[in-house]
C-alpha positions in Angstrom: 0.0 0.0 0.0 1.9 3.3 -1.2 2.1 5.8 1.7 0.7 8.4 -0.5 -2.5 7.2 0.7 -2.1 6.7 4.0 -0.8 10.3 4.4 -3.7 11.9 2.8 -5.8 10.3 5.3 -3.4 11.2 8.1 -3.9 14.3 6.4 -7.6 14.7 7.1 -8.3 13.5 3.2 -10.8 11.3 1.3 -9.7 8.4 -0.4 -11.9 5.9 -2.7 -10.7 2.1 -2.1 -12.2 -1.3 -3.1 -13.8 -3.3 -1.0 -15.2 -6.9 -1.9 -18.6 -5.4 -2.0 -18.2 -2.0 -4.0 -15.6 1.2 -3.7 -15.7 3.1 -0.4 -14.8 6.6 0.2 -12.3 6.2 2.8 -11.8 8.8 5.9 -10.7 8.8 9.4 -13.3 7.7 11.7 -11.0 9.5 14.5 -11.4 12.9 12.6 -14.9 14.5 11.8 -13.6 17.1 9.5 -12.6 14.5 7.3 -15.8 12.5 8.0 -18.1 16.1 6.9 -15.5 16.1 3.6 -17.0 12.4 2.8 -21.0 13.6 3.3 -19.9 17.3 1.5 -18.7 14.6 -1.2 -21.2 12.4 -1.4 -24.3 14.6 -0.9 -25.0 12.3 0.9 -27.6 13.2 3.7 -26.5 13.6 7.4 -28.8 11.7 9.2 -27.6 8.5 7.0 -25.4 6.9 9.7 -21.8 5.7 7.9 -20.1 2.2 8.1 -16.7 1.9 10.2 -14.4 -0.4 8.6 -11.7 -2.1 10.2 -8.8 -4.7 10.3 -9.2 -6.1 13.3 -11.4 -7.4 16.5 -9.1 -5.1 18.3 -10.5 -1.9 16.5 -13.9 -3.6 16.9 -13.2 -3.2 20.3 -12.6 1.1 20.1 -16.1 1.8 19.0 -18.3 -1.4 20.2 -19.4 -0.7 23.9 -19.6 -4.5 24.2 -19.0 -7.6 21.8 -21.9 -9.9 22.6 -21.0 -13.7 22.1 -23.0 -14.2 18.8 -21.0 -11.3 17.3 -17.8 -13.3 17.9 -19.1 -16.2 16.3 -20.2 -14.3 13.2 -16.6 -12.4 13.0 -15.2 -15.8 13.2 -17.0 -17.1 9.9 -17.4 -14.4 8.2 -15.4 -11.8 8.3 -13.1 -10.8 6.5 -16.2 -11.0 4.2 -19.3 -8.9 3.2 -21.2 -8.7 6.9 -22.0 -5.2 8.8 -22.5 -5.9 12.4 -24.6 -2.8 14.2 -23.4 -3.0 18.0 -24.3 -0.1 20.7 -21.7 2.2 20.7 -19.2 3.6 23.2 -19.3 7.3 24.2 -16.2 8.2 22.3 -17.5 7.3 19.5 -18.6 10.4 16.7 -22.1 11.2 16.9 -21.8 12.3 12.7 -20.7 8.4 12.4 -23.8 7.4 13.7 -26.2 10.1 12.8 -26.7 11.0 17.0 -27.6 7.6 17.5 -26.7 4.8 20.2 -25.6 2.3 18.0 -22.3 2.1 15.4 -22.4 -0.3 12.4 -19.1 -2.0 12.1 -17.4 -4.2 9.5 -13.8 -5.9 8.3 -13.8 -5.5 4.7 -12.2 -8.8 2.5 -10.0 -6.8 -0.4 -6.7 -7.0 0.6 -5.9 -3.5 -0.7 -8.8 -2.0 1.9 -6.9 -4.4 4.6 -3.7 -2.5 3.7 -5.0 0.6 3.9 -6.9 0.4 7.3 -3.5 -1.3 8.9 -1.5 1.3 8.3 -4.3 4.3 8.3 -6.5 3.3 10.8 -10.1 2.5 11.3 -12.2 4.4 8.1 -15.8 4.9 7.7 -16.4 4.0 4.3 -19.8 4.9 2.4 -19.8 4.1 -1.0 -17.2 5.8 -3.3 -19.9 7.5 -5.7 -22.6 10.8 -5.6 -25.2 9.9 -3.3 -28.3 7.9 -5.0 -26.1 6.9 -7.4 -25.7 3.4 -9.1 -22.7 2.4 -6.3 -19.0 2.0 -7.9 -17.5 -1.4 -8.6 -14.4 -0.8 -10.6 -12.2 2.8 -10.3 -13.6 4.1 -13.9 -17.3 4.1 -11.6 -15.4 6.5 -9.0 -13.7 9.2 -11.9 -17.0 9.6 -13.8 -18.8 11.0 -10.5 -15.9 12.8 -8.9 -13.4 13.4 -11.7 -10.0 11.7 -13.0 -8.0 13.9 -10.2 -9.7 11.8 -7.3 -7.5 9.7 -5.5 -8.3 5.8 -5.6 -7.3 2.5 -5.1 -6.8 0.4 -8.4 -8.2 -2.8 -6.8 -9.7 -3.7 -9.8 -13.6 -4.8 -10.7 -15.0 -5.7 -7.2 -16.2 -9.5 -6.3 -19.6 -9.1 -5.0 -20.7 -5.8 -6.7 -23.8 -5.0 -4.1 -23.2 -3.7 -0.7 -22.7 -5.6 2.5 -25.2 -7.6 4.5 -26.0 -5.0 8.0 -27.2 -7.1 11.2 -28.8 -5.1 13.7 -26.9 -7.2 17.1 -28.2 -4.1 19.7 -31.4 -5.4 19.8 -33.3 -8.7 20.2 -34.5 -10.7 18.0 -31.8 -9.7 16.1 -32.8 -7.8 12.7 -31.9 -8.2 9.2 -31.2 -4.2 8.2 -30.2 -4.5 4.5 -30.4 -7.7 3.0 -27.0 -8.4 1.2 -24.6 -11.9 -0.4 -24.3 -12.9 3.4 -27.9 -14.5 4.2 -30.1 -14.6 6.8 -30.2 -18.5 6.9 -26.3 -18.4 6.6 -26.1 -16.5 9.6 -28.8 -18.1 11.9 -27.2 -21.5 10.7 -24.1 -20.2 12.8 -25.9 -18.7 15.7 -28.7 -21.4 15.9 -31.0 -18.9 16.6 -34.2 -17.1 14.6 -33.3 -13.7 12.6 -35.6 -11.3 12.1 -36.1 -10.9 8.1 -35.3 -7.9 6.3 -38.5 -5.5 6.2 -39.3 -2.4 5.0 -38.5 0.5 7.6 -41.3 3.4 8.0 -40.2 6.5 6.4 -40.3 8.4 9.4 -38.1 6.2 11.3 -34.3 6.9 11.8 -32.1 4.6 10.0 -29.5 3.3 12.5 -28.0 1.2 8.9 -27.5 2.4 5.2 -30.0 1.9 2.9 -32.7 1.7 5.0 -34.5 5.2 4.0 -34.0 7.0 0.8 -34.0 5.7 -2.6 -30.2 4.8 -3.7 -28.3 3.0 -6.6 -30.3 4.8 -9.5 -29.2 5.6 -12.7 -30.2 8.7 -15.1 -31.7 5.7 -17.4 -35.5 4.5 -16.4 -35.4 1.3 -14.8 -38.4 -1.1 -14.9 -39.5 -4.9 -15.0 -40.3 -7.0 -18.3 -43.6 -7.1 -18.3 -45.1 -10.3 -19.5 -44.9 -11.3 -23.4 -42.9 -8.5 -23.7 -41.0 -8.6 -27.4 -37.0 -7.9 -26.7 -36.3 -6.1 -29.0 -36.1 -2.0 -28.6 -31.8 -0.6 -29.8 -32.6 2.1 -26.8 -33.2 -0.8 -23.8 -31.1 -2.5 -22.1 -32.0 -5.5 -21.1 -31.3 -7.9 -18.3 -32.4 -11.5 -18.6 -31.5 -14.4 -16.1 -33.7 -17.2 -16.9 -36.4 -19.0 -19.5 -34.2 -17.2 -22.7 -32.0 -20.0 -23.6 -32.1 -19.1 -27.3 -31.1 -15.4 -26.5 -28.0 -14.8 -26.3 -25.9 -11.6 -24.7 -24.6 -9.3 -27.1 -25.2 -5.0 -27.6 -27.8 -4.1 -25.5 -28.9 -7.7 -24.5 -27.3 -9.3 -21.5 -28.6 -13.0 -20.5 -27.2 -14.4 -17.5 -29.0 -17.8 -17.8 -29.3 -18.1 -14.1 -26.1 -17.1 -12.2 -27.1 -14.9 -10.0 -23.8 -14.2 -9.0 -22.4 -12.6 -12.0 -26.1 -10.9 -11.9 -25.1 -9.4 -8.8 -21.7 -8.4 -9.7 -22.5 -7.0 -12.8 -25.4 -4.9 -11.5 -24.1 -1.6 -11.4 -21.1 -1.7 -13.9 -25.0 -2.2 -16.5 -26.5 0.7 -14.2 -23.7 3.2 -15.2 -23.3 1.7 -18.9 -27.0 2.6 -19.7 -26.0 6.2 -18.9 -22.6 6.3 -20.3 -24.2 5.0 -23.9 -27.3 7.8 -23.1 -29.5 4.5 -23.1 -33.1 6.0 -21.8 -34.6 2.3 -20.4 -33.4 -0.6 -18.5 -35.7 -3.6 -18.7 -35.3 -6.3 -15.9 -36.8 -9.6 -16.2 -38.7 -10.5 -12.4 -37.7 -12.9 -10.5 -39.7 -16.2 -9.7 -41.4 -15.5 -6.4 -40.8 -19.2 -5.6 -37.1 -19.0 -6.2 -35.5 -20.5 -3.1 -31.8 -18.7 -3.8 -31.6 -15.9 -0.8 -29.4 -13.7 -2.8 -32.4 -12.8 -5.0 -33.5 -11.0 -2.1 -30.2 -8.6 -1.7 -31.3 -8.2 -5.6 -34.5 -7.5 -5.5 -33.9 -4.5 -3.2 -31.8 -3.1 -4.9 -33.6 -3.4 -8.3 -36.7 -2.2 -6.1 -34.6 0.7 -4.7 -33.5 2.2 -8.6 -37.0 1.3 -10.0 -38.1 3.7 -6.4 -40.4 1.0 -5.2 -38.5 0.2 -2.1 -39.1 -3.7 -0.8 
């Protein structure tokens, strides 16, 4: 990791980095000048609590006011790995991390480069690395187009999972599914042997103690909408996403068939999100999901397809 940015946030600076799960905008969670540069940034609004990243159970440790049992066990499997844990905080901690509230949402990050960084830094809240409502970045060429080819980031490459971490609200009981994400619910009660509360819509007028629990987010300039039934695929200014029952179509231009991997579905989410603007494509046509699919990370996608359509489920 090249000391050039580690000194800038030493230096109170903003740096974008990769994470497994998109780019964050990296500052000092120690330094809430930096922190205001990330939501002056961003745009991003300030009672939208931020996302402390760290290296270690040992930072954990600096903002978490305890580290109940079942949060060790999770940390244990998964992280590193694509899991926010929400814990209530300690008195020290910012209140423009958490938006005034009690809690602090935590994770450890799986990209080696954001490991790097956070070693030698320190502990960063990270929000995602592009203007805020935006489709989130998953390769550096995302980060330049919103915030210019002077911004300093991370070359980490195109990111793994592509949609943002799984949060797990572990301040309260039952604990609560927050934003549904690739780690699932029934992967993590298989580990605590215990019932999780599902992801659910939050009432408007409630305070989000999690990211992407209130406003309307990953959208880009381009319409996005469902196929609708018998719908002929066919239209040069649509692009279209297909995952399943199209075995005769195949991807190419504006046609993208994924013949059911959701994964690369997932992955590729945004990167088609940001191509649809970049080629001034007016429409993006999403074929729904079977509502008696059993694979949980249709879920993580259907929120965020929800979320840019601004139907929020």
């Amino acid at each position: 990791m090249p000391d050039y940015y580690t000194e800038i946030i030493h230096e109170g600076g903003v740096v974008a980095f990769p994470t497994e799960t998109v780019y964050g905008l990296g500052a000092s969670a120690w330094n809430r000048d930096a922190i205001q540069k990330v939501f002056d940034t961003k745009g991003r609004p300030a009672d939208n609590p931020l996302i402390v990243h760290v290296s270690g159970l040992d930072m954990v440790e600096d903002f978490a006011l305890e580290i109940p049992t079942e949060a060790k066990l999770l940390i244990d499997h998964f992280w590193p790995g694509p899991l926010t844990l929400i814990f209530k905080k300690k008195p020290e901690v910012l209140d423009i991390i958490t938006a005034g509230l009690d809690t602090v949402a935590i994770r450890m990050p799986r990209h080696p480069l954001a490991l790097a960084l956070i070693r030698q830094a320190g502990p960063l809240v990270a929000p995602s690395a592009n203007t805020s409502g935006k489709p989130s970045p998953t390769k550096p060429e995302h980060v330049y187009e919103d915030f210019g080819y002077d911004f300093p980031v991370i070359n980490g490459g195109f990111c793994d999972v592509g949609i943002e971490s799984t949060v797990l609200d572990l301040s309260i009981r039952p604990f609560e599914i927050f934003r549904p994400g690739y780690v699932s619910r029934s992967a993590i009660e298989k580990i605590l042997k215990c019932e999780i509360l599902p992801y659910r819509q939050h009432d408007s007028a409630e305070k989000p103690k999690s990211p992407g629990m209130k406003y309307t987010h990953y959208s880009p300039d381009a319409d996005v909408r469902w196929l609708l039934p018998d719908e002929t695929i066919s239209d040069p200014n649509t692009i279209y996403l297909l995952h399943s029952d199209f075995d005769d179509i195949k991807s190419h231009n504006n046609i993208i068939n994924y013949f059911g991997d959701f994964d690369a579905m997932t992955r590729e989410l945004y990167d088609r999100f940001r191509q649809a603007d970049r080629e001034h494509v007016t429409t993006i046509v999403i074929q729904p999901f079977d509502s008696t699919a059993t694979n949980e990370l249709l879920i993580a996608l259907l929120n965020r397809i929800s979320k840019a359509i601004g139907k929020i489920y």
